[in-house]
N, C-alpha and C positions, 0 to 999 in steps of 0.2 A: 365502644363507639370508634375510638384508633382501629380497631382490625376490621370493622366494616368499612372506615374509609380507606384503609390500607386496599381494601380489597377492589374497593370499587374504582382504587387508582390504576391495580395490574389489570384490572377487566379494562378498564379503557384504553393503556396503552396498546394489550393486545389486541385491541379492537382495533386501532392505529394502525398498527402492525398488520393485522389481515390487510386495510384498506388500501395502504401502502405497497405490499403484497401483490394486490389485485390491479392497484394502478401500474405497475412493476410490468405485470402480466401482459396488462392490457398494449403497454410501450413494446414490447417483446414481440405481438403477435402483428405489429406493422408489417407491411408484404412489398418486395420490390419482385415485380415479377419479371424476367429476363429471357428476351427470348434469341436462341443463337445457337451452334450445330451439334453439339455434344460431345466429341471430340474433347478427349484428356479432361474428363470431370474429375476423377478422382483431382488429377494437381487444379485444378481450379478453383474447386470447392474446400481445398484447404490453405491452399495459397494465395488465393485473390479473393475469394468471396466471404473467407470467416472473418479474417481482419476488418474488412468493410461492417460485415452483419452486426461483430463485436464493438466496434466504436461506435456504430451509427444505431443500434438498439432494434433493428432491423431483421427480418428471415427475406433471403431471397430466396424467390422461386425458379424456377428455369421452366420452359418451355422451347423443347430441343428440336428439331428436322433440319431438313435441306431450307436453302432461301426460300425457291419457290413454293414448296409447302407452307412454309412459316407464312411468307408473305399472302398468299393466298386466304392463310386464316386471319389475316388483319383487315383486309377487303371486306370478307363476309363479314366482319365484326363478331367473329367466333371466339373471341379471347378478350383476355383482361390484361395484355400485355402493354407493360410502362417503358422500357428498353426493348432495343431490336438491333441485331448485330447482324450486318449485311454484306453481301459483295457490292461493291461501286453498282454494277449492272443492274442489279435488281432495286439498291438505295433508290436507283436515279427513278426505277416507275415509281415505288414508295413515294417520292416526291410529285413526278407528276398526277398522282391520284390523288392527292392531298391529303396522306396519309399520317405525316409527321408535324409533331412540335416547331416551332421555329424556337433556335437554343442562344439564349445569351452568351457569346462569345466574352464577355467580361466576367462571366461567372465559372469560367475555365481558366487559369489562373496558369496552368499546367502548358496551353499552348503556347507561351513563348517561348518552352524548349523543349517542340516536334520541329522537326521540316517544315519549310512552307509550303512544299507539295501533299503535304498532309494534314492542316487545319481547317482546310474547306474545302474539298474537293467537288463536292457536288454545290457549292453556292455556303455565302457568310449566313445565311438564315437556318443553315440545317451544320449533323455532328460531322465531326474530324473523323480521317482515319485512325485507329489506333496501331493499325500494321500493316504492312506494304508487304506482297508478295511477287514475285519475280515470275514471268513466263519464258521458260526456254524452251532447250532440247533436250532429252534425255538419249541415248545413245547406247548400244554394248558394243564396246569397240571390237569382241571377237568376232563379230557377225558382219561387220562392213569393210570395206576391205582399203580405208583411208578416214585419219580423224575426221567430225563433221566442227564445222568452224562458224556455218555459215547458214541462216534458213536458206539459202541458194542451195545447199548442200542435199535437201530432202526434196528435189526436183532430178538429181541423179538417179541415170539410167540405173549405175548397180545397186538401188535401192528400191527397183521396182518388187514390189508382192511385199515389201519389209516391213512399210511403216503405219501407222495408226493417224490421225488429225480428228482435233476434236469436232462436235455436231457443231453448224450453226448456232442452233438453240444452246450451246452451253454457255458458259461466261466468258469463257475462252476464245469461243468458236469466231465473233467480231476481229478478234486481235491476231486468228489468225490468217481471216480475209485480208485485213491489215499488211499483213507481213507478205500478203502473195502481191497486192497493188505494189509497193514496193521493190518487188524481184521482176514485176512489169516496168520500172522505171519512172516509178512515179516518185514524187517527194512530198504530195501531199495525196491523199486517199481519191482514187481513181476505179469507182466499182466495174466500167469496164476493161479496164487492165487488171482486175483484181480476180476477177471470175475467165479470165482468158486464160491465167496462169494456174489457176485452180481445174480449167477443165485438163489439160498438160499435167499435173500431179496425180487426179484420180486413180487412173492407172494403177498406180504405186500404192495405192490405200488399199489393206484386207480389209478394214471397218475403222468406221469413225462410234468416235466414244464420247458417251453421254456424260459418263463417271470414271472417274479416277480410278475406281478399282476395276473397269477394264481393261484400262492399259493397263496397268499392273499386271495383270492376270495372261494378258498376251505377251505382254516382257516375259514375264519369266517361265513363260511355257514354250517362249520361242516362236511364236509366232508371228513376234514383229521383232524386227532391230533397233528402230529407232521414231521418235515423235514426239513431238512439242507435248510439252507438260509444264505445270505449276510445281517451282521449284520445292516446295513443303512438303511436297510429295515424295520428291525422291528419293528418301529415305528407303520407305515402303520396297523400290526400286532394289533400293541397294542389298536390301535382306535376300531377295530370291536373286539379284547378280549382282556380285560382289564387287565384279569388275567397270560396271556401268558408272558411265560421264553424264555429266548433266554442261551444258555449257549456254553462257550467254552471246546467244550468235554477233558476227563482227557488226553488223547494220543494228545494231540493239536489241535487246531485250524489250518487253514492256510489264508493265507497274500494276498489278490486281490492288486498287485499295477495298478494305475490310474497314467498314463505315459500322458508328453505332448513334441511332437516332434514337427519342424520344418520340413515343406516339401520341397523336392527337390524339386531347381529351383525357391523359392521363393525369391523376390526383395526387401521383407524384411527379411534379414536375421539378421541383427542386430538391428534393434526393437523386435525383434523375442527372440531374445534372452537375451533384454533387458524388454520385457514385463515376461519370464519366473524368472528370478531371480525377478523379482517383485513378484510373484505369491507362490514363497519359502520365502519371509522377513517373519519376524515375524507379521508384521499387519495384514496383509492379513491373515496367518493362523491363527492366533488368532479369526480374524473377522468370519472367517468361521468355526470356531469350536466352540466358543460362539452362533451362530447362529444354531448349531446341523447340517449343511450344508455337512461340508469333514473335518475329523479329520486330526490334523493336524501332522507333519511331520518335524516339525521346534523344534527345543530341545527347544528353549527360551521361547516356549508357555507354559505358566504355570497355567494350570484350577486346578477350585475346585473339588469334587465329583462331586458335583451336575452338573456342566459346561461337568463335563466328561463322566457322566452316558449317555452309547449307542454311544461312542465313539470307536475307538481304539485309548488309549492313554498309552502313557509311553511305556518306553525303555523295562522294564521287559514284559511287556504285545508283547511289537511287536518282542519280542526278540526269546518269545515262540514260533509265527506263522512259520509255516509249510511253506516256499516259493519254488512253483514247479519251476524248469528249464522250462521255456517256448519253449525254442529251441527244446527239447528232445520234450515236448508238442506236437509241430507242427511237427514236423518230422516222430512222429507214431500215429496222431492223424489220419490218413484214414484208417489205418488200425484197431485201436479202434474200429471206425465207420461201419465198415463194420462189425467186429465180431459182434458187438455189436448187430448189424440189422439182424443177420444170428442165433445169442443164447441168447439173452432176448425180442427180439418182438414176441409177439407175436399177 
C-alpha cells in the first residue's frame, strides 16, 4: 500500500511538473511584434532584443522594410504589428491617419533623461524619439576645388554637373527645400524663395536620390563631388573615399527624429510601453552608440571623442539642429510635389 501511494505521489508531481511546464510554454510563446528597418539585426537581436525577450518572458517578432512600406502595411491593416519605429515624416501621417496608441508619458520613467527635443516630438499623446539624426553635407574634398562650409557652398558655379539633392518625396527632401528658402533670405520658410533658389541649383544636379545607397554609389564612382546626406550614412561614404568630409553647414544642420509608436488596437499595450522606456535607459543607448548603431538621446550616455566621432551627440550639438514642424511638412507637402514636378523636372 506505501509503494502505491508512493507512486501515485511521483505520478502526480510529474503531472505538476508537465502542467507547469506547459504553462512555462505557454508564457514563452507571448509575441511583441516590432516593426522597423532591419539594419544591424545581428547587434540588435542580441544586444537589445534578447535582454528584453529574457526578462520580460517574451519572443519578439520584427517586421522589417523602408517606412513607407511598413507604413503602408498598417493602413491596409495587413499586419499584427504592436511597435513601429519611424522617421518623424512618416510618424507624423501615422498620426494623422489615426494610426497609433496614445502613450502614457508617466509609464516612461526613462524620459526625464532624453533631451527635451526628444520626448515628444510629434505631440505629448504619441512616442519619444529614441535617436536624433543629423542632415548635412557629405563632400570629397579632391574633387572641389575649396572646403564646402556652407549649404550656400552647393549653389557654386565650380560645383556645376558635381552634386546629387535628395527627391522631394524623401524624408530629407523637405529639409532640403528648407535649406534653399533660407540661402533665399528667409528666416522663416518662404516657399517662393525656396523654389527660386532651387530652380538656380538644378543645373548643378546629375540626379536627385531617392535612397541612400544612390549617392553612395555616385560618391564613390565619381560621379558626384558633393550633396546633402543623413550623417549615419557617412560611414558607407567613407569606405569607398576615405578622404570624404561630412560637415554641418555654418547656417545649421537639421534634426531627422526616429520616433517609435504603439499601434492602434494593439493587445500589448503595456509591454509596449514597457519595452519603449527600455529602449530610452541608459544601457541600451549606450550599447548602441558605442556600437556606431543610433546616437543616443539619453543625457547619462557619456562617450569619448573617439566613441562620438559620426554621432550626433551632445546638448550643444543637437541643440543647433534645425527641427522641421512635421505637421506643416504634411499638410503642404502635395502641393511641394506638384510644383516641384511642373518647375525643376525636367
Amino acid at each position: 500500500m506505501k509503494k502505491l501511494i508512493s507512486l501515485l505521489v511521483m505520478a502526480s508531481l510529474l503531472l505538476l511538473a508537465a502542467c507547469g511546464s506547459n504553462e512555462g510554454s505557454k508564457e514563452k510563446t507571448k509575441k511583441l511584434v516590432v516593426s522597423t528597418w532591419g539594419f544591424n539585426e545581428d547587434f540588435f537581436n542580441k544586444e537589445i532584443y534578447k535582454p528584453f525577450e529574457e526578462e520580460n518572458h517574451v519572443e519578439i517578432v520584427l517586421d522589417t522594410g523602408n517606412n513607407a512600406d511598413r507604413l503602408n502595411k498598417i493602413k491596409q491593416g495587413n499586419s499584427d504589428v504592436d511597435i513601429i519605429f519611424l522617421s518623424d515624416y512618416y510618424a507624423q501621417q501615422g498620426i494623422q491617419d489615426n494610426l497609433f496608441e496614445t502613450i502614457d508619458h508617466a509609464k516612461l520613467p526613462n524620459l526625464n533623461n532624453i533631451y527635451d527635443v526628444a520626448k515628444a516630438p510629434l505631440g505629448e499623446d504619441y512616442g519619444p524619439a529614441y535617436t536624433i539624426a543629423q542632415f548635412g553635407i557629405a563632400y570629397n574634398p579632391d574633387e572641389v576645388k575649396k572646403p564646402i562650409t556652407s549649404w550656400n557652398d552647393l549653389w557654386s558655379k565650380d560645383l556645376k554637373g558635381k552634386i546629387t539633392i535628395p527627391s522631394i518625396t524623401s524624408t530629407t527632401g523637405p529639409m532640403f527645400l528648407d535649406a534653399a528658402s533660407v540661402i533665399g533670405g528667409s528666416k522663416t520658410f518662404n516657399e517662393d524663395k525656396a523654389f527660386s533658389e532651387m530652380k538656380k541649383i538644378m543645373p548643378s544636379v546629375v540626379k536627385e536620390y531617392s535612397q541612400t545607397s544612390e549617392f553612395v554609389n555616385m560618391f564613390s564612382q565619381g560621379e558626384i563631388a558633393a550633396g546633402p546626406i543623413m550623417g549615419m550614412y557617412f560611414a558607407s561614404l567613407q569606405e569607398a573615399v576615405p578622404n570624404a568630409k561630412f560637415v554641418i553647414p555654418s547656417e545649421g544642420g537639421y534634426g531627422v527624429m526616429n520616433t517609435v509608436n504603439i499601434i492602434k488596437g494593439s493587445d500589448q499595450k503595456e509591454l509596449s510601453e514597457k519595452f519603449i522606456n527600455y529602449i530610452l535607459g541608459k544601457e541600451v543607448q549606450e550599447k548602441s552608440a558605442k556600437n556606431k548603431v543610433d546616437s543616443p538621446v539619453n543625457k547619462e550616455v557619456k562617450l569619448t571623442d573617439e566613441e562620438a566621432a559620426g554621432l550626433t551627440y551632445g546638448e550643444e550639438l543637437i541643440n543647433s539642429l534645425h527641427i522641421l514642424d512635421m505637421k506643416f511638412v504634411n499638410e503642404n507637402l502635395k502641393g511641394w510635389i506638384d510644383r516641384w514636378n511642373r518647375e525643376l523636372v525636367q
